[in-house]
PARO-538905 format. One record per residue (C-alpha): z negated, y, x negated; residue in three letters. Coordinates in pm, whole numbers, plus 50000, padded with zeros to 5 digits. Each point is the difference from the previous one (the first is absolute). Layout:
% PARO-538905
ZYXALA;...
% end
This chain:
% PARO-538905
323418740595392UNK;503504984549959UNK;501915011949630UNK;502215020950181UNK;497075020650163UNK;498464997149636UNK;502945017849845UNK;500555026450290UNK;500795031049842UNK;497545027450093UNK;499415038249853UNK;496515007549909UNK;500345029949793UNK;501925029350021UNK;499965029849754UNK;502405029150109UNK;500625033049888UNK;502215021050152UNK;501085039950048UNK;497534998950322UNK;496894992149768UNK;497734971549764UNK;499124967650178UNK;499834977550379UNK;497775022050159UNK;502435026049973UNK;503044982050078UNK;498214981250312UNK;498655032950145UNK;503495012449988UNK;501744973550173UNK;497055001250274UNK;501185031050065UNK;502484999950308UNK;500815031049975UNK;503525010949788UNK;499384990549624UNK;501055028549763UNK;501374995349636UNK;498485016049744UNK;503165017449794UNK;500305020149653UNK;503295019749982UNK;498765018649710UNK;498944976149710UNK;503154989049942UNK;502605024450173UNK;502224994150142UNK;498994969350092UNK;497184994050292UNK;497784969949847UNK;496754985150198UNK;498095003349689UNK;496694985249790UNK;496875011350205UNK;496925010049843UNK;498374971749802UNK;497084997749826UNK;501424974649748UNK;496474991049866UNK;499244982050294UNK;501604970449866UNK;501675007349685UNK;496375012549865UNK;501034995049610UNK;501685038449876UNK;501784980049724UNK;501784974650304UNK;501295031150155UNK;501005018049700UNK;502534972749901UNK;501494995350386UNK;502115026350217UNK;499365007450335UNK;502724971750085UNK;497234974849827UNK;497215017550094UNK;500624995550384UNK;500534963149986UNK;497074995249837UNK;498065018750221UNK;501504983050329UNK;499624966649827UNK;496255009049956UNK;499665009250358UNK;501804968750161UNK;497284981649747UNK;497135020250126UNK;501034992850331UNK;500214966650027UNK;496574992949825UNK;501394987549658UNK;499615031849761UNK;496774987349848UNK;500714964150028UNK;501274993249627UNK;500754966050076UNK;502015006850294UNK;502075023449810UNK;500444979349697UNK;501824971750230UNK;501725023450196UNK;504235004150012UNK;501275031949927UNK;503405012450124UNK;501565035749946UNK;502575011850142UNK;501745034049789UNK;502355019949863UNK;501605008649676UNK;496365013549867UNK;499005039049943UNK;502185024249731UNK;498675026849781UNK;502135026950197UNK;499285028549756UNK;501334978449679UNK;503164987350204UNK;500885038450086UNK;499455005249631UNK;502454978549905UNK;502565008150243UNK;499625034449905UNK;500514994749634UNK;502874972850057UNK;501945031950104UNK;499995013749685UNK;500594972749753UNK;502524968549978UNK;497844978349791UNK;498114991650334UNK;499194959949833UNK;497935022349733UNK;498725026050273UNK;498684973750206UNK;497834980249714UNK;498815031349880UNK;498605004650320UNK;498354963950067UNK;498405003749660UNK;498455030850096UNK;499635005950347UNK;499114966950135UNK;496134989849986UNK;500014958849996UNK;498445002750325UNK;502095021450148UNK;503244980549954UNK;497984969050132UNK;499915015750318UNK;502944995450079UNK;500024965650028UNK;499554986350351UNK;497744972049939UNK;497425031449822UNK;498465002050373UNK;499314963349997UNK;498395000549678UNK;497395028850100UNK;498714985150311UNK;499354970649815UNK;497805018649706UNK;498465027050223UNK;499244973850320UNK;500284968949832UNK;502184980550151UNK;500874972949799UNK;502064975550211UNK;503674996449921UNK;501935029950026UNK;503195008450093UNK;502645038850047UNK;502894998150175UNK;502255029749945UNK;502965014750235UNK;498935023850280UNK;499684986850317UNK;500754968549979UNK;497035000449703UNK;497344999150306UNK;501744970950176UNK;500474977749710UNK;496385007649911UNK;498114993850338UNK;502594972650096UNK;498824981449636UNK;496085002950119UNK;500614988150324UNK;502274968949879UNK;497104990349765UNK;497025005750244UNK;502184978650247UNK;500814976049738UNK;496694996049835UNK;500215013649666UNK;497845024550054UNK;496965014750256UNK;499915034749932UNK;502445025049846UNK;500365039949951UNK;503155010650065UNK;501415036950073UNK;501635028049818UNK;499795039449950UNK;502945027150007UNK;499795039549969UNK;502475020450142UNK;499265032049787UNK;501184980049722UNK;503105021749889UNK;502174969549863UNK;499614985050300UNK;501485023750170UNK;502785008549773UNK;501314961750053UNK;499585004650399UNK;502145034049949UNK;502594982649794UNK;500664975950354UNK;499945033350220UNK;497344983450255UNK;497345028049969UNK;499085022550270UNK;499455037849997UNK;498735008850322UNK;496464981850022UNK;499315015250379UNK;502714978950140UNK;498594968650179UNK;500674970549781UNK;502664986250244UNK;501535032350001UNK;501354999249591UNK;503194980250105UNK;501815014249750UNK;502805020950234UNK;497685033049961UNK;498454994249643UNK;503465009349826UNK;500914961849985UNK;497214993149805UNK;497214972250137UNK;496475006750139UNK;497614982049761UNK;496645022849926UNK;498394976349782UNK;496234995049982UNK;497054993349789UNK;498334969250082UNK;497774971749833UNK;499534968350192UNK;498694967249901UNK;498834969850235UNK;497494971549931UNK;501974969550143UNK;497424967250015UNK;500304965350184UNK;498174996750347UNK;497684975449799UNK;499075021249688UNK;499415030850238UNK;497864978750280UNK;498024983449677UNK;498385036649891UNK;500135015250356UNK;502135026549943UNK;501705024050248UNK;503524992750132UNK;502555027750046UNK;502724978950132UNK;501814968449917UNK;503124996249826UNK;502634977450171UNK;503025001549882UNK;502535024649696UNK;503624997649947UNK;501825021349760UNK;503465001449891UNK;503095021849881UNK;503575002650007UNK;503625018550169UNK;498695031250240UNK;503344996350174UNK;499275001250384UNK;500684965250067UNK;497744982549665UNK;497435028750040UNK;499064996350359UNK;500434957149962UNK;497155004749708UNK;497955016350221UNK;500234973250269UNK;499124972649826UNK;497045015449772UNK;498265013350382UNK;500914959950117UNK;498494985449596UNK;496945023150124UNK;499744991750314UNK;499945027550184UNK;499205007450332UNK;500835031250256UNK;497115004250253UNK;497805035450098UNK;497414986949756UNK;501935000549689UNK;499975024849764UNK;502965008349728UNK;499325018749722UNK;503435008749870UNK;500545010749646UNK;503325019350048UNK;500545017649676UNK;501895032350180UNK;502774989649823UNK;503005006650246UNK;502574969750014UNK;496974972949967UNK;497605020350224UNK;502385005650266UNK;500574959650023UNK;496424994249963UNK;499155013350305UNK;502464994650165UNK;499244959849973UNK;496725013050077UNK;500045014150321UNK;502384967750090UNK;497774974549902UNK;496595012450103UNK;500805024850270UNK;496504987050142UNK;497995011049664UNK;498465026449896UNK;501975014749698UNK;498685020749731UNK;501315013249685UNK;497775003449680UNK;502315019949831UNK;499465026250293UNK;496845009649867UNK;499474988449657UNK;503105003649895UNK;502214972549831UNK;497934984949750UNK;502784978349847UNK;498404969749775UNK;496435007450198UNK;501964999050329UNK;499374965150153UNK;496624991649864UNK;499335038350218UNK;501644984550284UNK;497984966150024UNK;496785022249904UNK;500605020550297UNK;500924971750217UNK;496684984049918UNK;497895027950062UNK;501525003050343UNK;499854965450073UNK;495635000549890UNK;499375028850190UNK;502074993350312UNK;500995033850017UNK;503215020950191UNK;501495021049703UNK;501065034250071UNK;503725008749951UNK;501435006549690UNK;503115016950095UNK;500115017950354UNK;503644996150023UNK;500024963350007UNK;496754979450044UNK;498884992650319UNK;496524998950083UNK;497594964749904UNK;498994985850331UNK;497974968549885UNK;498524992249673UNK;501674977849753UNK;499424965349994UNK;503044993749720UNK;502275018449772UNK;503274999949847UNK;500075022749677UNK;503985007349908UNK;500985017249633UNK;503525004749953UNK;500795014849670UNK;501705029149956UNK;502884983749834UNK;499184962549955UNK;497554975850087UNK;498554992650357UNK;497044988950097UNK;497334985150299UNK;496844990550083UNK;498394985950295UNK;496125003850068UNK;497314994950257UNK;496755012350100UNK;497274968549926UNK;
% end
């Protein structure tokens, strides 16, 4: 085997948790399905805001210590829980000296708030002008160590590592979308490069999450009206306002050279050929030339046997030009949206979109539409995929995949 089929970058693992349910099987029996796929949406949790939220999960299954999951949120909790499914899944969870040599690469967000002590404080602030004084008072006495740990991004990191044990170098990349890029584009570049054979890498967001969705609010890009078909919330009959529904999901990949895979025998979702990522003006001109030459950096191709698994946010000016370079360039593909139905999952919302990519590419099967306005039925079964995130506001990203 040449080095370059040694370092092929292929997914072996794949831990996902989504508003649809816990785990592969579920995920793969719903994208056999060829039927129309329907999202599962809460407009009551947080009203008024519809959210595809946290399913029902038995955390215990892999966070099995009380005192772990006393000292984590649900934000924590869930990627530590997908991490330890993408490790059950691709054979390593009991294999200590696997773990202890393998990467680790997070990709998150600004970490989890004690909402109930920030409303405190607000609420108080009103009332007083020494608000310096207010607010130590407060962190003296309201704040548990732990708690204001948590909200430190790299906190997600450090739990997988002491409830799974991986011990590997570590690394958290913070900023929304362009978080899950940066972090799946750094374990590809080292698999490819050598540096390393196997790596966890992946993320975790939940939408219910309610200062989340106060800094979505603040941009006016949130939608009201859940029933519309995603590529219905353009904006023009949402009072202005954009057409995001975000959505719970935790999602984390085992990435592993062709050699260190074929060397244990594992299973092989897909390989891994080629990420681009990148960021700058959303003018017309700059936005669509950015998308050009990240599809040409992954090479990608437009045939009846490719699949794209956009990751259109819903937010309407970068949406809108999304697809539209979409249904220019691969007019021949079939074209799904994640966001559709599981909601955007912002930081969690590429490492989704290769995950579901992979799955499809395994199992060789013809998804069922995710929005009956707009996708056309799959004719032939995948043989590769292009996965597209383009952030809400900033960052852009691609990745190019094939079945093995």
């Amino acid at each position: 085997m040449s080095i370059e089929n040694e370092n092929q970058v292929v997914i072996t693992g794949i831990g996902i948790v989504t508003s649809q349910g816990v785990g592969v099987d579920v995920h793969e029996k719903l994208l056999s399905s060829a039927a129309h796929l329907t999202p599962v949406i809460n407009d009551e949790i947080v009203a008024p805001y519809p959210v595809h939220a946290l399913p029902e999960i038995d955390w215990n299954e892999q966070i099995s210590r009380r005192g772990d999951q006393r000292q984590m949120g649900n934000w924590q909790k869930l990627g530590v829980f997908a991490a330890g499914l993408a490790l059950d899944d691709a054979g390593f969870k009991e294999d200590l000296d696997a773990c202890a040599t393998m990467d680790m690469i997070v990709c998150a967000g600004g970490g989890e708030r004690d909402i109930d002590v920030d409303t405190m404080i607000i609420d108080e602030a009103h009332n007083r002008n020494d608000k310096d004084v207010l607010l130590n008072e407060k962190l003296r006495s309201e704040l548990r160590p732990t708690l204001f740990l948590s909200q430190l991004s790299n906190l997600m990191a450090g739990n997988i590592s002491i409830v799974h044990k991986v011990t590997g170098s570590s690394r958290t990349f913070m900023g929304e979308e362009g978080s899950g890029v940066s972090s799946i584009d750094t374990a590809y570049a080292r698999i490819r490069s050598g540096q390393s054979s196997h790596c966890l890498v992946g993320g975790a967001f939940v939408a219910e999450r309610e200062d989340v969705l106060y800094t979505h609010e603040a941009i006016n890009e949130l939608e009201l009206s859940p029933a519309r078909p995603f590529w219905q919330r353009n904006g023009a009959d949402n009072n202005g306002r954009g057409g995001m529904v975000l959505g719970t999901a935790g999602v984390f990949l085992v990435l592993e050279s062709r050699k260190h895979a074929d060397d244990r025998g594992a299973k092989i979702y897909a390989s891994l050929d080629n990420i681009a990522g990148d960021s700058g003006p959303r003018d017309e001109a700059a936005f669509n030339a950015r998308l050009t030459q990240l599809n040409d950096d992954v090479k990608g191709t437009d045939t009846d046997t490719t699949l794209v698994v956009s990751g259109a946010s819903g937010a309407k000016k970068a949406s809108i030009v999304e697809r539209s370079f979409l249904e220019k360039n691969f007019s021949k593909s079939t074209i799904r949206t994640s966001s559709a139905l599981f909601g955007h999952t912002i930081e969690a919302q590429f490492p989704l979109g290769i995950a579901l990519a992979s799955i499809a590419l395994k199992n060789g099967a013809k998804l069922g539409t995710f929005t009956q306005d707009i996708d056309t039925p799959m004719t032939s079964a995948a043989e590769k995929a292009i996965v597209t995130i383009i952030g809400h506001s900033r960052s852009e990203g691609f990745a190019s995949l094939s079945k093995v």
